[in-house]
C-alpha positions in Angstrom: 17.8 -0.8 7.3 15.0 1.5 7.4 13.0 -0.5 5.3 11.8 -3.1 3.1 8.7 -3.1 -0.1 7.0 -6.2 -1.6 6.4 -5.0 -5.0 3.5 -7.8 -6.5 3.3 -8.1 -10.2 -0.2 -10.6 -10.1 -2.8 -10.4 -7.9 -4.2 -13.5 -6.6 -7.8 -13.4 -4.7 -5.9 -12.9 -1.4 -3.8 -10.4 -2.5 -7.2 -8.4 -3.8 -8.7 -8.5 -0.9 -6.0 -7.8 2.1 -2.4 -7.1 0.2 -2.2 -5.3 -2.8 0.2 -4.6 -5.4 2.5 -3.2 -2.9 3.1 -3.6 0.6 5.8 -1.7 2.9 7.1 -0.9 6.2 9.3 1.0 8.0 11.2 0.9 11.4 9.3 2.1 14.1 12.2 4.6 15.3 12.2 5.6 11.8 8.9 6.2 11.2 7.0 10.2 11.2 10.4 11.1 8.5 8.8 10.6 5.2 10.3 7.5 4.8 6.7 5.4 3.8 6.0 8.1 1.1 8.8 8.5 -0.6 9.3 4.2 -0.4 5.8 4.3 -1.6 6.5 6.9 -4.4 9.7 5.3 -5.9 7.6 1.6 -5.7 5.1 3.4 -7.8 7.4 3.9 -10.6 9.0 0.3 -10.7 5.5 -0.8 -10.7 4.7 1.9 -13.8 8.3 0.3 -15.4 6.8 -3.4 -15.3 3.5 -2.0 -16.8 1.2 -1.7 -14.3 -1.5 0.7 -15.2 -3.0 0.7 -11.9 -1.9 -0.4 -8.8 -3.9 -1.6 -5.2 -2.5 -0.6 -2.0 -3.9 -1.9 1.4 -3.4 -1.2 5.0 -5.8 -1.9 8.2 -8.1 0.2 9.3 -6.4 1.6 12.6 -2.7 2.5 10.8 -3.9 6.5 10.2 -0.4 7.2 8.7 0.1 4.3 6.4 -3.5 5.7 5.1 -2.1 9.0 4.8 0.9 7.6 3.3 -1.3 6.1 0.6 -3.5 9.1 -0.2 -0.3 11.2 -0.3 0.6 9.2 -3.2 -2.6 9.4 -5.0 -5.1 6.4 -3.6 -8.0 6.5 -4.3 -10.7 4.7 -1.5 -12.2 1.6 -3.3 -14.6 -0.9 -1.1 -12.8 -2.2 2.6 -12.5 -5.6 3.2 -13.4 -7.2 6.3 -11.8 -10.1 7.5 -12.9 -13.1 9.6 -11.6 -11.5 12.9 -13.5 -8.0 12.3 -10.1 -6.5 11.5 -11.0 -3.6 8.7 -8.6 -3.6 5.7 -8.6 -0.1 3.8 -8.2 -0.7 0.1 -7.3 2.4 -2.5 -6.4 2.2 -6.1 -3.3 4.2 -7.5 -3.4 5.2 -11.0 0.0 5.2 -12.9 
């Protein structure tokens, strides 16, 4: 497995502020090949399929590529959420 997407048709307060419509990750010896954009990609179109016309997408503040991943796909920087801990969490919008 290289690996896995939670594709999240609601969003509950929780999910607003720290998870998203989609979350993702790949295997760290798998990881720098493209793999998070193109998972990314084809979760954007299931998402578009189920009728989403916009999407969130989150990651923390320190994962650069995830970031890169994101804006690669067409986020969009909205307001980051900080939680109780300090830990930053980056939140863009994706338009479908």
């Amino acid at each position: 497995m290289i690996g896995a997407v939670n594709i999240r048709h609601r969003l509950t307060k929780r999910l607003l502020d720290r998870g998203g419509h989609i979350g993702y990750g790949i295997r760290p010896s798998e990881r720098q090949k493209g793999y998070a954009t193109k998972l990314l990609s084809l979760s954007l179109q299931k998402t578009r399929e189920l009728g989403l016309e916009k999407v969130l997408v989150t990651c923390d503040e320190h994962n650069i590529a995830s970031e890169k991943t994101i804006l690669n796909n067409g986020g969009v920087p909205d307001t980051n959420f900080i939680e109780e801990d300090g830990n930053v969490i980056k939140r863009f919008w994706i338009e479908l």
